[in-house]
C-alpha positions in Angstrom: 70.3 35.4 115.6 71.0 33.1 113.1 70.0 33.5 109.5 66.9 31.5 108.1 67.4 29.2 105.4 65.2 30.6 102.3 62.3 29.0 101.4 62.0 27.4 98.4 58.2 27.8 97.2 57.2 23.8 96.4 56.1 23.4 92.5 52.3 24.0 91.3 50.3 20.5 89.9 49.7 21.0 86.6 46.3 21.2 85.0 45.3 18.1 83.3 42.8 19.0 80.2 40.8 15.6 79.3 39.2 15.5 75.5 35.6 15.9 76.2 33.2 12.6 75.0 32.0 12.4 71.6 28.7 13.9 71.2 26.1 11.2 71.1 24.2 11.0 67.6 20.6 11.5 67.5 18.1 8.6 66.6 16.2 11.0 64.6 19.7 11.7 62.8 20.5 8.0 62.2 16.9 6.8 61.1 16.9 10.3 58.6 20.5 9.6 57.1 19.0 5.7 56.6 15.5 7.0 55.0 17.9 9.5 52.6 19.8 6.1 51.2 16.7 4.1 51.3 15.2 6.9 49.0 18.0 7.4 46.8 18.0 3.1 45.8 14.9 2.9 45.3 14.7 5.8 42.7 17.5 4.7 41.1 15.3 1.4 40.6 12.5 3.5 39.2 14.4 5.3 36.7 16.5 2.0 35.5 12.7 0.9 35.0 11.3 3.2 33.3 13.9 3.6 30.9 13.5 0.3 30.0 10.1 0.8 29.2 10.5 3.7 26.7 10.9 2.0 23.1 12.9 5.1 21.7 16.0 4.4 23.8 16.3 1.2 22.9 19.8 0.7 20.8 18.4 -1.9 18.7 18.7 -1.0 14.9 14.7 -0.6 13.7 14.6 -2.8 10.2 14.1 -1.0 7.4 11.3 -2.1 4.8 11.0 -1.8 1.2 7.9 -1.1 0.1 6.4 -4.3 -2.3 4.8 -2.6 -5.3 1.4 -4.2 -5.9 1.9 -6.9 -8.6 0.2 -6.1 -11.8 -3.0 -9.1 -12.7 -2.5 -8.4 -16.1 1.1 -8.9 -16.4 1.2 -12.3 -18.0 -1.7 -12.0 -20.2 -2.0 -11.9 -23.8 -2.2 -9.0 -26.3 -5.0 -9.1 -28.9 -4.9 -5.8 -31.6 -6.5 -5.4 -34.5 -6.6 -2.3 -36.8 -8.7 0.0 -34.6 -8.5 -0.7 -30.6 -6.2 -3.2 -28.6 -6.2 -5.0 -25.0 -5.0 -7.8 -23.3 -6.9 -11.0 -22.0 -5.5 -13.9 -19.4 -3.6 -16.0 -21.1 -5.4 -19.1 -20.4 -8.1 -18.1 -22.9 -8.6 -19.1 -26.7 -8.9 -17.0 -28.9 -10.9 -18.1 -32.8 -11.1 -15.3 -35.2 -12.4 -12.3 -33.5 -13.6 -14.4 -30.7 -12.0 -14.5 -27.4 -13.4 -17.1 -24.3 -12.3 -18.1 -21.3 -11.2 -22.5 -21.1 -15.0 -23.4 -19.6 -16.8 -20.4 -22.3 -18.1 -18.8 -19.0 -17.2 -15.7 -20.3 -16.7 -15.2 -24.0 -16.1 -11.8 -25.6 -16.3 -10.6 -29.5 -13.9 -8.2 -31.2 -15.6 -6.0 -33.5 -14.1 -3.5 -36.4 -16.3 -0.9 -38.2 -18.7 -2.1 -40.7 -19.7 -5.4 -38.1 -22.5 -5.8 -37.4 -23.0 -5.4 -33.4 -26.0 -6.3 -31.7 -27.4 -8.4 -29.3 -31.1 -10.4 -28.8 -32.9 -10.9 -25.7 -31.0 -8.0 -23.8 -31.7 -5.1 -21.8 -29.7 -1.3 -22.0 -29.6 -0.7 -17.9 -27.3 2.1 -18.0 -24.4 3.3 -19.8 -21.4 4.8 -18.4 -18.6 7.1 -19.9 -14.9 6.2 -19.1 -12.0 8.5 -20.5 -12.6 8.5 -23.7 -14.8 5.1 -24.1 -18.5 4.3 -23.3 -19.7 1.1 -21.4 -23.4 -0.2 -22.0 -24.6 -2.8 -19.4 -27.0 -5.2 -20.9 -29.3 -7.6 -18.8 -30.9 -9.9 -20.2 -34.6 -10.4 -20.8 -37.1 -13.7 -21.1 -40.2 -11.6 -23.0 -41.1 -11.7 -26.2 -41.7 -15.0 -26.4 -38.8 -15.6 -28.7 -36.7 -15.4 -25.6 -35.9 -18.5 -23.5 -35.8 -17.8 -20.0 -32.5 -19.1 -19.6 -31.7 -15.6 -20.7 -32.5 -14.0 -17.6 -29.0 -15.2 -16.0 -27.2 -13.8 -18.7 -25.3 -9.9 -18.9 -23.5 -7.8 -21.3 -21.2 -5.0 -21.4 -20.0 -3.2 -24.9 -17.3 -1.0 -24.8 -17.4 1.6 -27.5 -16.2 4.6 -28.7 -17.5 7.9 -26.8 -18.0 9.7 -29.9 -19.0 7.1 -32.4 -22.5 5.6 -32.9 -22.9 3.3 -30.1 -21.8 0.2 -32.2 -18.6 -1.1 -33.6 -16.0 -0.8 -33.5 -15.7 -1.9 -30.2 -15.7 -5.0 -27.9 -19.2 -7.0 -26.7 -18.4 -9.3 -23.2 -20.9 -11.6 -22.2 -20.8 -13.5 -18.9 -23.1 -15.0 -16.5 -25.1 -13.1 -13.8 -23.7 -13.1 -10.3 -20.3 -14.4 -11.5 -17.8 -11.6 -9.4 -14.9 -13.2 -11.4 -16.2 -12.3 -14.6 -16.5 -8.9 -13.2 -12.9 -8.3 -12.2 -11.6 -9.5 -15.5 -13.8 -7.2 -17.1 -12.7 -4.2 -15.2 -8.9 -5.6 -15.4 -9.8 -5.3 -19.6 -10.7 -2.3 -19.2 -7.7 -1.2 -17.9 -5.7 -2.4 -21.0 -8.3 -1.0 -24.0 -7.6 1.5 -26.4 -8.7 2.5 -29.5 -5.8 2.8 -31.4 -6.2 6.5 -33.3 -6.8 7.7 -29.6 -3.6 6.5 -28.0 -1.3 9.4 -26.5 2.0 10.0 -26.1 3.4 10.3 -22.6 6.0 13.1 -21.1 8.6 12.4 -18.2 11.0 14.5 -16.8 10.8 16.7 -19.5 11.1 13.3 -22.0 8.1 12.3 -24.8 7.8 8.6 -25.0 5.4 6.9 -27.4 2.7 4.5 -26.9 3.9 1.2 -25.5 7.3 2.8 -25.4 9.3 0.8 -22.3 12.2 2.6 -20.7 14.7 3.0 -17.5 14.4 5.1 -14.8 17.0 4.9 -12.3 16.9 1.3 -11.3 13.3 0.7 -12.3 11.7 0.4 -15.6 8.5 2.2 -17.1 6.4 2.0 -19.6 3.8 4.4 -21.7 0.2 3.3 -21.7 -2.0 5.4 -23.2 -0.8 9.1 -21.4 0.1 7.4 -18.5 3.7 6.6 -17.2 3.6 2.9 -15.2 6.8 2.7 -13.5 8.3 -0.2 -11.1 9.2 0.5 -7.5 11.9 -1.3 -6.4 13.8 0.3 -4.0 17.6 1.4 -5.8 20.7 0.5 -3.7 
């Protein structure tokens, strides 16, 4: 018998492996990944908004102002003194002996020194008022007795005296008309400026006496003395 050839086994296919499809995406996926950008632009408009809407985080430089000191009235006027008490007057206003009256004699004052005589006709005391160390009498004028024309009647008075002295001079006598505002800010503005010159006082600053009507530096502004009082500039120093 002869011998059978051997059998050679015939090779095995091999396994082909083929890369599964990609997964489909979701709609709900897509359309929630589009509403997360949408989100995120439109807050970043909001917040570039509102930023320009808060004033404190703006970078431009807020000006800095000075503060204007209130201009004195009385700066330009005139000085009148005599032995006893002193003040100033605009400087528009003439001035004959010991009295003082504005250009039209609207308003005309007196200037009296002790022994002369001060006293009025025709008037009214309304009241009288104390101020530091000064008295003010308001006069209005009257049309009765008979002796007094009725022109009187738009006529006033104010005397400005000593607190402790006898109601009379020295002191000053202002007489204006009734209803005249002006003639009532000057007055108050003279005011301002009387003294009676054995009262005046001394003034202290920063540990510094300065005399009556004494002027001097501070800093870069000036001062002055008035009466007790320190009246300083302020002008802002660089």
């Amino acid at each position: 018998m002869d011998p059978q050839p051997p059998i050679t086994p015939s090779p095995q296919p091999q396994p082909v492996y083929q890369q599964p499809p990609p997964p489909k995406k979701s709609p709900g996926i897509v359309i929630g990944i589009f509403l997360l950008i949408l989100g995120i632009a439109v807050g970043l408009i909001d917040k570039t908004t509102l930023l320009s809407r808060i004033p404190f985080l703006s970078t431009t430089p807020t000006p800095f102002f000075t503060p204007t000191p209130t201009p004195d009235p009385a700066a330009d006027w005139k000085t009148y003194t005599n032995n006893e008490f002193s003040f100033k007057y605009p400087a528009t206003w003439i001035v004959e002996s010991n009295k003082i009256s504005s250009p039209d004699t609207s308003i005309e004052m007196w200037a009296f020194i002790t022994g002369d005589p001060m006293y009025n006709e025709c008037m009214k005391l309304i009241d009288t008022k104390e101020i530091q160390n000064m008295t003010v009498k308001n006069f209005s004028g009257v049309s009765t007795p008979e002796m007094c024309d009725p022109i009187n009647l738009n006529k006033k008075e104010r005397w400005l005296v000593k607190s402790q002295g006898e109601g009379y001079a020295p002191g000053l006598q202002y007489s204006y008309k009734t209803n005249d505002p002006v003639a009532e800010t000057v007055f108050d503005q003279i005011l301002s400026t009387f003294t009676f010159i054995d009262q005046q006082r001394s003034c202290s600053y920063k540990g510094k006496t300065y005399a009556q009507g004494e002027s001097f530096p501070d800093a870069c502004n000036s001062c002055s003395c008035d009466n007790g009082q320190v009246a300083c500039t302020m002008m802002a120093c660089p």
